[in-house]
N, C-alpha and C positions, 0 to 999 in steps of 0.2 A: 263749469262753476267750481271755484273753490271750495273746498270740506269746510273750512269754518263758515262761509256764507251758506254753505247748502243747508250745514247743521241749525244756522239761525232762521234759515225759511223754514226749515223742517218744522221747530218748535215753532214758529212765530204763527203758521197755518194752524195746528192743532191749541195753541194759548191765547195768542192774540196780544202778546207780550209788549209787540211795538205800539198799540193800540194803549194797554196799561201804560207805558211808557210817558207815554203822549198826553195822556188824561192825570195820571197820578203824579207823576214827576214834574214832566216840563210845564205840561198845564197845570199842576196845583199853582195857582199864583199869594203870595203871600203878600201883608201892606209893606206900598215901599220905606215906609220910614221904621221898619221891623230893627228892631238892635238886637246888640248883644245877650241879654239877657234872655232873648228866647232861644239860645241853644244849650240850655241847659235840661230842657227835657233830652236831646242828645245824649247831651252828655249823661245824664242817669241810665238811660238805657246802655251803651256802651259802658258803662260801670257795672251797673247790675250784670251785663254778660261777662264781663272778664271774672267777675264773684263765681259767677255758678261753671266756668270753665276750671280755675283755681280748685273752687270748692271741689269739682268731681276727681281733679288731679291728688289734692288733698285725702280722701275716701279710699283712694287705693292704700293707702301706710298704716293710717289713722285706727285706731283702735279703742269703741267708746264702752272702757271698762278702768275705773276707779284705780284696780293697780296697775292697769298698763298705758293707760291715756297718755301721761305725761313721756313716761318712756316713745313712747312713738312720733310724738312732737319732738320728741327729740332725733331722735333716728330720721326721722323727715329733714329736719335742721342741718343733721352732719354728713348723713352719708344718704342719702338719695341725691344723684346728679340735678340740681337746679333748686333742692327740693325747698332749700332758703328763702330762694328768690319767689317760688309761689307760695308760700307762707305767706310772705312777707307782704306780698300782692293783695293776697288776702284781709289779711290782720289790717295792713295799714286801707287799703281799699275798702273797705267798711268805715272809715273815718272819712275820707274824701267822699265817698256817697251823702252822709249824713253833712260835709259840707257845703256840696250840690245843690243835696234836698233842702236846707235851712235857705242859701243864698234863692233858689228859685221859687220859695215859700215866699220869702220877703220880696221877692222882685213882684210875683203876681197882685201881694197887697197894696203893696206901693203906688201900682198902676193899676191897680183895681179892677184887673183881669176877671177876677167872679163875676163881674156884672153881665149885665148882656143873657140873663139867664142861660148861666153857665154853674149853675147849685151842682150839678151834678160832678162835673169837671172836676171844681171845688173838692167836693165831698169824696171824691173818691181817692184826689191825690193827697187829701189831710191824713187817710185814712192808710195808702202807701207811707207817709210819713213815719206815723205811728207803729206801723207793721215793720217798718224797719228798724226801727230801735225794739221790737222786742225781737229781732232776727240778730241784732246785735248783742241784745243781753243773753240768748240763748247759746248763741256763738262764745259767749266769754266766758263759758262754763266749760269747754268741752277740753282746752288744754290740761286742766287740773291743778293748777297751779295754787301760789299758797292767794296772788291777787285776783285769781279768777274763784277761787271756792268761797274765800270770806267775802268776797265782792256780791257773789250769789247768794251768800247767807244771809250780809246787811240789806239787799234791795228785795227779796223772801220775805222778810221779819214784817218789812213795811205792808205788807198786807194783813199780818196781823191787828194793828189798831184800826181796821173795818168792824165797828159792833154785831156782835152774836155769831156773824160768820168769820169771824180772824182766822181764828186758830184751825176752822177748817179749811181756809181757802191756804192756808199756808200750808199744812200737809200737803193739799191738793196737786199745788204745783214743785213739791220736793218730792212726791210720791212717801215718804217718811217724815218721822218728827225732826229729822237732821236733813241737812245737804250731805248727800251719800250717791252711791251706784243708780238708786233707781232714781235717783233726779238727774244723773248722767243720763241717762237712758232717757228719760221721759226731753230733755232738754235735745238732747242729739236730735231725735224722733220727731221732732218740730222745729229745728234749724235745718236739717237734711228734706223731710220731705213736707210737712205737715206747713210750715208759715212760705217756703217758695210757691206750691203748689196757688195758693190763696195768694201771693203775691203776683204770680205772673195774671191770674184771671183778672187780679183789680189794673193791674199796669194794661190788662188788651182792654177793659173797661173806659182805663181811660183816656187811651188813646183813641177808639171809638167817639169819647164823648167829644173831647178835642177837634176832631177832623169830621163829625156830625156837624158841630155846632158851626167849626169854622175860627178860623184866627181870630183873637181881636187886634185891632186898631192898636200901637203906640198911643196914648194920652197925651202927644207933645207936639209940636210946632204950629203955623196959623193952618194947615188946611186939616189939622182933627176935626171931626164931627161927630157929634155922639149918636152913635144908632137908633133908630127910634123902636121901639119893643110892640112888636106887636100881636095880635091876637090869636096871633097860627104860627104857627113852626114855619123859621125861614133860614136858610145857611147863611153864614154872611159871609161874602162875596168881596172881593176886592180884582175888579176887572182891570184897573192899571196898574196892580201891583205886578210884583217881581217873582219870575219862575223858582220854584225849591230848590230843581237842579235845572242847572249847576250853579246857578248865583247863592241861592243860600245854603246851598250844600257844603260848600267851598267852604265859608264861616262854619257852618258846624263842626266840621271834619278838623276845623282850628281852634276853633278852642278846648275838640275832645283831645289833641294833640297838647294842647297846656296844660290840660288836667291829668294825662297821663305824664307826661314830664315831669309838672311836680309831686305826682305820687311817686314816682320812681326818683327824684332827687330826694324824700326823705329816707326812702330805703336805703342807698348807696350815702347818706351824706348825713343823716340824723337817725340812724333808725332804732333809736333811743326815745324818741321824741312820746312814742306811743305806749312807752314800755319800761315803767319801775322795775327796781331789783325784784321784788318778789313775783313777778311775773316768770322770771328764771327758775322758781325756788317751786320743789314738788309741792300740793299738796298736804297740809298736816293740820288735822281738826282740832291737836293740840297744841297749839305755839299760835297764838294771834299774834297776827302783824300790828307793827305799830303805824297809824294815817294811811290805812285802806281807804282809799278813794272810788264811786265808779268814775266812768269818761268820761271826758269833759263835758258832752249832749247830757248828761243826765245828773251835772252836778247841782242845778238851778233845783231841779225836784229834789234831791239830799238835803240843802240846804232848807228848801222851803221847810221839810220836816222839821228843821232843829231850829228857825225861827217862833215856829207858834207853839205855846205852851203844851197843845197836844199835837201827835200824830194826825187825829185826825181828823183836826182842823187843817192841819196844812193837806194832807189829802183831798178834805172837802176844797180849800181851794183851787187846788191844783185841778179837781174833776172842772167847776165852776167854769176856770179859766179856760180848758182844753174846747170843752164844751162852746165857750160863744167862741173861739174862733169856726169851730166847726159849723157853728151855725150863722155864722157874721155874712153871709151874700142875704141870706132872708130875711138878717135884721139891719142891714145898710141898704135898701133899696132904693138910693139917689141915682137919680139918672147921671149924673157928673162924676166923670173920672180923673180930669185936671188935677194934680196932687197941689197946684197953685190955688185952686178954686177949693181945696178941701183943708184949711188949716187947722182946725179939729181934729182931723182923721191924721195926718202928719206930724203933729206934736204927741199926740198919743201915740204914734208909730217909732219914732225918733226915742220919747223916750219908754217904751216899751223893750226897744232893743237895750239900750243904757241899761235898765234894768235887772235883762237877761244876763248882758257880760257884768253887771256889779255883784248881780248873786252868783253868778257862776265864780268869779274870784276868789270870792268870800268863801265859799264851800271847797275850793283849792287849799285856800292857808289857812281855814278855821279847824 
């Protein structure tokens, strides 16, 4: 017998590998008329690893102290062999995630993937969502720069016009009455261990929920049927659909292949794109930059601020808004997922997006 076959009966008697093979892989069958837009849970997961392989590469240089942060970004940048390129992995890779998670947000509502009591599904990937953008804001503090300090200072502040608890809740998360060392510290301490750790338990959450529940259906061609919801817990099932692997393996593996290509054509070919001049610039509590911005995911909340007369109103509507999506499978409880058959649900979707890029614009050039 050959060593590599002996090695694979060796394990396969003691795991049972070909057994999981057969059942998880080839047998998971998914619906045939599955597209595109379901491999973007893929593609996050493959994003999210190449972050925390980066990130750990990054931890070796990296230095989270107020007068040497920036120095060491820098020394990361010029003289560590490659040290650019997983920077850059990094920094711009946290953008393409949040473009992932936005495109696969809207792809589930669209086709009204929550349904199916799948609240949980829902509720747990709203809440990665979420988790990720403050893995982002915690992250944009750590270079030291003059766009990452005042960038922390202005989205700090806004917790301030919260009544009677502002001004503590803003200490709280600067650990001081400034952006200083010990918000370096308390910010690090929750990008490195404190929001992954809570991040990876909600991502095996929801992947559980997903593969408990069971795929849904595409909402599209003549042989949809809508599941009928019933009174017990039932996986749903697709017996003439199409094996994971290799058939839909193949598509994931492709389009996590486009999404690393064009994360890596902005590096090599704009990698400006992410990155004003003051993001080069140390550092300095004295010298305000002029149109400090945060990123573009978080300009629609900037803006909403400086639309409504106070703070915090636009807070209150911003919690309002966050809120019924979070809770929109409990409060859309039609059995119909046809986006044809829901033109209510679609025009408000349509322009709910509109929206998002009009405000976000607007907080770009205002």
């Amino acid at each position: 017998m050959q060593p590599v076959k002996w090695l694979v009966e060796f394990v396969d008697v003691r795991l049972g590998l070909k057994d999981l093979y057969d059942r998880e892989l080839r047998g998971y069958l998914l619906p045939r008329n599955v597209n595109v837009w379901y491999t973007l849970g893929a593609v996050l997961m493959a994003l999210f690893t190449l972050q925390i392989i980066t990130g750990i590469l990054l931890l070796m240089f990296y230095v989270p102290d107020s007068e040497k942060a920036f120095a060491s970004i820098q020394y990361i940048m010029n003289d560590v062999p490659f040290g650019w390129l997983f920077r850059m992995l990094h920094a711009i890779g946290a953008n393409v995630i949040m473009i992932a998670l936005l495109m696969h947000m809207l792809s589930v509502l669209f086709m009204a993937s929550y349904k199916g009591r799948r609240e949980f599904t829902w509720l747990t990937g709203f809440i990665i969502l979420n988790l990720t953008m403050g893995l982002c804001l915690t992250g944009y503090l750590l270079p030291w720069s003059q766009l990452s300090f005042w960038a922390t200072t202005v989205a700090t502040d806004a917790a301030g016009a919260i009544p009677v608890v502002g001004d503590y809740l803003v200490e709280f998360l600067r650990g001081a009455p400034t952006v200083g060392n010990q918000t370096l510290g308390r910010f690090f301490a929750l990008h490195v261990v404190g929001m992954p750790l809570v991040l990876l338990g909600l991502m095996g959450a929801h992947l559980f929920c997903v593969k408990r529940r069971g795929i849904s259906s595409p909402p599209f061609g003549p042989d949809y049927r809508a599941s009928e919801e019933l009174p017990f817990f039932e996986h749903e099932k697709h017996p003439n659909g199409i094996p994971f692997f290799p058939n839909y393996f193949v598509k994931d593996a492709a389009v996590i292949c486009f999404f690393m290509a064009f994360m890596l054509a902005i590096i090599f070919y704009a990698p400006g794109m992410f990155f004003p001049e003051s993001a080069f610039q140390k550092a300095d509590p004295f010298v305000t930059p002029q149109h400090i911005k945060p990123e573009w995911y978080f300009l629609w909340a900037y803006q909403a601020l400086k639309i409504f007369p106070s703070e915090i109103i636009g807070l209150g509507v911003q919690v309002v808004f966050m809120t019924f999506l979070a809770l929109l499978p409990f409060i859309d409880r039609g059995a119909e997922r046809r986006p044809a058959k829901r033109p209510l649900f679609v025009t408000c979707y349509v322009l709910g997006i509109l929206l998002f890029v009009a405000i976000s614009i607007w907080g770009h050039y205002s």
